[in-house]
N, C-alpha and C positions, 0 to 999 in steps of 0.2 A: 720163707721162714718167718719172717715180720709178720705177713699177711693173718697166717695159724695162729702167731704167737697172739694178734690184735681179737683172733676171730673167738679164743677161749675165752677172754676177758667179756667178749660181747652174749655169750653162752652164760657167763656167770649173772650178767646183769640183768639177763631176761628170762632166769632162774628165781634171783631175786625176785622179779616184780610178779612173776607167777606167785610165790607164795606168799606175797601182798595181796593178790587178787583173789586168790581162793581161802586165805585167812581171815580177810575180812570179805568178801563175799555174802553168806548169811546171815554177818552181823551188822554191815553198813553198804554194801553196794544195792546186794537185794533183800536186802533187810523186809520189803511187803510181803514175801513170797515163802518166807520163815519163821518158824514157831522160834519165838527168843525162849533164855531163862526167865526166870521170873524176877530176877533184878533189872532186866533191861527191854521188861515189858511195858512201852509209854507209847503213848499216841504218836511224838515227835522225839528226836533224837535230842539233846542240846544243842546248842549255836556251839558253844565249844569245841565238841565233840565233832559236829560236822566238818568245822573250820582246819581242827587238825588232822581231819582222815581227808579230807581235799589236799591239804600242801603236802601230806606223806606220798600220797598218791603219785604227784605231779614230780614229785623227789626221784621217786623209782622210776616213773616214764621218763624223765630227764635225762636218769642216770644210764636208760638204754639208749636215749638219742645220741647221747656225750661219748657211750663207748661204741656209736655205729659209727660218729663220723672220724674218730679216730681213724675208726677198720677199713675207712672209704677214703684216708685223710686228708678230708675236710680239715686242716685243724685251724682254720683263720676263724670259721662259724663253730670250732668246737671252743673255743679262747673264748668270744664275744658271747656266746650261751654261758660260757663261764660265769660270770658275772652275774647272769640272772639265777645262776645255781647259788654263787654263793646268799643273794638276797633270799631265795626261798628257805635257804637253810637255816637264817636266823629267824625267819617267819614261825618256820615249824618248830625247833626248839623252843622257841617265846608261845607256841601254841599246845605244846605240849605239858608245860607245867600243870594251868590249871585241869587238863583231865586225868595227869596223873597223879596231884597232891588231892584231887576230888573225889576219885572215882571207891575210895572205899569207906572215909566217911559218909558218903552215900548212902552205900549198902548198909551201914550201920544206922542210915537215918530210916530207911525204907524197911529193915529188923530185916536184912537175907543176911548180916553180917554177926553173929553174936560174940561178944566181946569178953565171956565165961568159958568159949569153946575153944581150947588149946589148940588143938589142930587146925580148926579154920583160921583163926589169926594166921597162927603160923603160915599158911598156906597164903596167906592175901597178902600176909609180909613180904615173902618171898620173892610173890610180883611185884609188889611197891619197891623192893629194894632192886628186882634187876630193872624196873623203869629208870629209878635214880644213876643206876650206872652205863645204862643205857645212853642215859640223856647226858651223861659227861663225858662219855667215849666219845657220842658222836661230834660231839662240841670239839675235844681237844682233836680230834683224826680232823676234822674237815679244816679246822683254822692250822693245822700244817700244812694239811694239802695244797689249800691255797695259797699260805705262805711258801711253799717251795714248789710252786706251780712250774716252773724253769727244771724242777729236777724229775722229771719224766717217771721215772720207777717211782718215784717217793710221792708226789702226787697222785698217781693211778693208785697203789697200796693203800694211801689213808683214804682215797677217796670209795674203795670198794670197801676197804674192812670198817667205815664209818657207818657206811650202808647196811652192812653185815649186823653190826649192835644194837640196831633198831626195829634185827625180825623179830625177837622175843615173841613182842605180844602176836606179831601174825602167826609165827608158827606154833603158839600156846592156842590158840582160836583154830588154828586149822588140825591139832591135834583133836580138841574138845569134840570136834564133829567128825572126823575120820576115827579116831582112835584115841576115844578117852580114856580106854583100862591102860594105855604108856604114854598120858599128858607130860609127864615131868620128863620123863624117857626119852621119846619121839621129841619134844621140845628141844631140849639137850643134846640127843643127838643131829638134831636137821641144821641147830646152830653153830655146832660143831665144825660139821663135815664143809659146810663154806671153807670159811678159812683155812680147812687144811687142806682143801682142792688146791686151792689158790697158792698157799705155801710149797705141797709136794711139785705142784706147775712147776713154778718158778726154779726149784731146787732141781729138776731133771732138766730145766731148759738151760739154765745157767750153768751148771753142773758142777754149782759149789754153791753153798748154804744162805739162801734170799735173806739179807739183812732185814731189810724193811720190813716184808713178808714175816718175819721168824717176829722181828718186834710186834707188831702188829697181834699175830697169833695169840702171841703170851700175854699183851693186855687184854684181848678176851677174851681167855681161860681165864685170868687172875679175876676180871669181872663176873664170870658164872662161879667159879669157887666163893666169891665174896660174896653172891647173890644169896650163897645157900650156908654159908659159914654164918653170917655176919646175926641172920633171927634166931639163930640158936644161944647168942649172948645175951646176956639179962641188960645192958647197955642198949642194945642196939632194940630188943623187945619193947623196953619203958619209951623209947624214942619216937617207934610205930604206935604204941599207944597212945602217944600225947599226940602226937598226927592226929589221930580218929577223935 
């Protein structure tokens, strides 16, 4: 029962880093071998940009070592990797900022961006704002996790649904080149059905209602409702525009 119960959680996380790998795949792994947009047609990539799709990378590959040696339990060398998780983790957040407070005044330096055209705003907003909440799920889930590292459910749950908040843009990128007539759609739903795997898991294994799991869920629902509530305010509009 342990062993199944360890080996879902192991399914999930090398789920995850699949749609890391084929969401950014044409746009930073094999980036020579793909015709880009035209906003992110450059000789070289940024140092930035590089810097923070290496730590995300190493995030996800991590996060399937951490959930094998559980499923194998190792957990003396799954503890002591610990530690090097939590340092990556503040690496990548701290590496995250400047490409996501950069990446659309950019486009607006480089004129893919126009700042008359209601709907594109809109649409560039939308990803700036779930980056923004992106980047504070994953912050407050991982500094729980770690903090109740001792409480087995409650660390595994922040530690995947932290993971979980940070596919946005992979599966926005892995949308754009599989199926960009249901980007918002597809996006929406791929970041979904995580958490609710995870959640109905836990509810038929326990066979009564996953706390943690169920908290977890409804902060990021509340953060996709926010994602797409919050550019339709004339508040939160003037706020992306003073960004740009």
């Amino acid at each position: 029962m342990k062993q199944q119960h360890s080996r879902f959680y192991l399914i999930i996380t090398i789920l995850l880093l699949l749609v890391v790998l084929l969401g950014f795949g044409p746009r930073f792994y094999l980036r020579p071998f793909f015709e880009q947009p035209r906003h992110l047609q450059m000789e070289t990539l940024p140092i930035q940009f590089i810097l923070h799709g290496i730590l995300m990378t190493l995030w996800y590959v991590l996060l399937v070592v951490q959930s094998a040696l559980v499923n194998t339990k190792n957990l003396n060398l799954h503890k002591r990797l610990g530690w090097g998780l939590g340092v990556l983790a503040v690496l990548a957040v701290i590496s995250a900022i400047p490409v996501m407070m950069g990446f659309a005044p950019r486009m607006v330096e480089l004129g893919f961006l126009d700042v008359t055209n209601a709907d594109r705003v809109w649409f560039q907003n939308i990803q700036w704002t779930n980056d923004i909440f992106a980047l504070i799920t994953f912050s407050i889930m991982v500094c729980i996790g770690f903090i109740n590292r001792n409480n087995k459910d409650l660390h595994r749950t922040m530690m995947l649904f932290a993971s979980m908040a940070f596919t946005g843009p992979a599966t926005g990128r892995l949308m754009e080149w599989m199926a960009p007539s249901f980007f918002i759609e597809g996006t929406v739903t791929v970041y979904v059905l995580f958490p609710l795997a995870v959640l109905i898991h836990d509810w038929v294994k326990a066979r009564k209602i996953p706390v943690y799991a169920l908290w977890a869920f409804l902060a990021l629902a509340l953060s996709m409702i926010l994602t797409f509530a919050l550019p339709s305010t004339e508040f939160w509009k003037e706020l992306f525009l003073r960004h740009l």
